[in-house]
C-alpha positions in Angstrom: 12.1 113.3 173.5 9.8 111.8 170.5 7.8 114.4 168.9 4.0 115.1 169.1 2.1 114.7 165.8 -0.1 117.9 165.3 -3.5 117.3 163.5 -3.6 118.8 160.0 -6.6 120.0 158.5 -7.0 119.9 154.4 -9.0 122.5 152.8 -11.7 120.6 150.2 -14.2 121.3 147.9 -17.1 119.6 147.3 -18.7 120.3 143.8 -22.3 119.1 143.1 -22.9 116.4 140.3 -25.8 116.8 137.4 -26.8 113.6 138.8 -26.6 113.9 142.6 -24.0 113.7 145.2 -20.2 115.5 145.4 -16.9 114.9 143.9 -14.6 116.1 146.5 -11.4 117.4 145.1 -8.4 118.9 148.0 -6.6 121.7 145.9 -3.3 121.2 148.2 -2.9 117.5 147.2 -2.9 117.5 143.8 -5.2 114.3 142.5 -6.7 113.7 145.7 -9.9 113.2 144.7 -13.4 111.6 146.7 -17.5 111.0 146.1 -20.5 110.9 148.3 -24.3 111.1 147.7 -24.3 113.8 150.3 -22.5 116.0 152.1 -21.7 114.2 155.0 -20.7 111.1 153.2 -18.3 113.0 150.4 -16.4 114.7 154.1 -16.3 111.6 155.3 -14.9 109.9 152.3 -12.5 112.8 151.7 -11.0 111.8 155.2 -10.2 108.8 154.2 -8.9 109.9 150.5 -6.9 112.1 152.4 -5.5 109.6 155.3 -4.6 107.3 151.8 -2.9 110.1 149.5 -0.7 111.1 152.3 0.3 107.3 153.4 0.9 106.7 149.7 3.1 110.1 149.8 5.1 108.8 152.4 5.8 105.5 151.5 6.8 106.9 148.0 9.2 109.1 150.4 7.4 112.3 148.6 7.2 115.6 150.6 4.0 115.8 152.5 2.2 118.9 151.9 1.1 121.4 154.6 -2.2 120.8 156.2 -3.9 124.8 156.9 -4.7 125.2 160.6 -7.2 127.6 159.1 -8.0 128.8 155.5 -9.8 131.0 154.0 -12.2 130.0 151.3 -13.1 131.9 147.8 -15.9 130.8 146.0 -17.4 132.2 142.4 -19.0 131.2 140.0 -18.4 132.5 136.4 -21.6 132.9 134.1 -20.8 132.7 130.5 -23.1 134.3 127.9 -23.0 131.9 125.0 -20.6 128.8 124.9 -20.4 126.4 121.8 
């Protein structure tokens, strides 16, 4: 009996640019990383970063992280008084 491939979801974050768009980074495949002038277009792009990474994982027989079928999210942002 062949088994049936599960989806995996990949949690990412998108992190504005001083000069527009989103770098997308996916903290559970270390350098994974994606752009897009909005958000729609950085998910999108991050797919396919994603789809890449883990084909390049698997043809370099490396193990293939965990996708999250849900995960929660922690966002702060850290205000620092005076930085040289």
């Amino acid at each position: 009996m062949a088994r049936t491939k599960r989806p995996q979801s990949y949690q990412i974050a998108l992190v504005p640019d001083e000069d527009g768009g989103f770098t997308v980074v996916v903290p559970s495949l270390p350098g994974c990383i994606s752009y897009g002038e909005t958000v729609e277009a950085a998910t999108r792009n991050a797919r396919e970063a994603i789809e890449l990474h883990l084909e390049n994982l698997a043809a370099h027989k490396e193990p293939i992280p965990k996708g999250h079928e849900s995960a929660p999210v922690f966002s702060a942002l850290v205000q620092l008084s005076d930085v040289r």
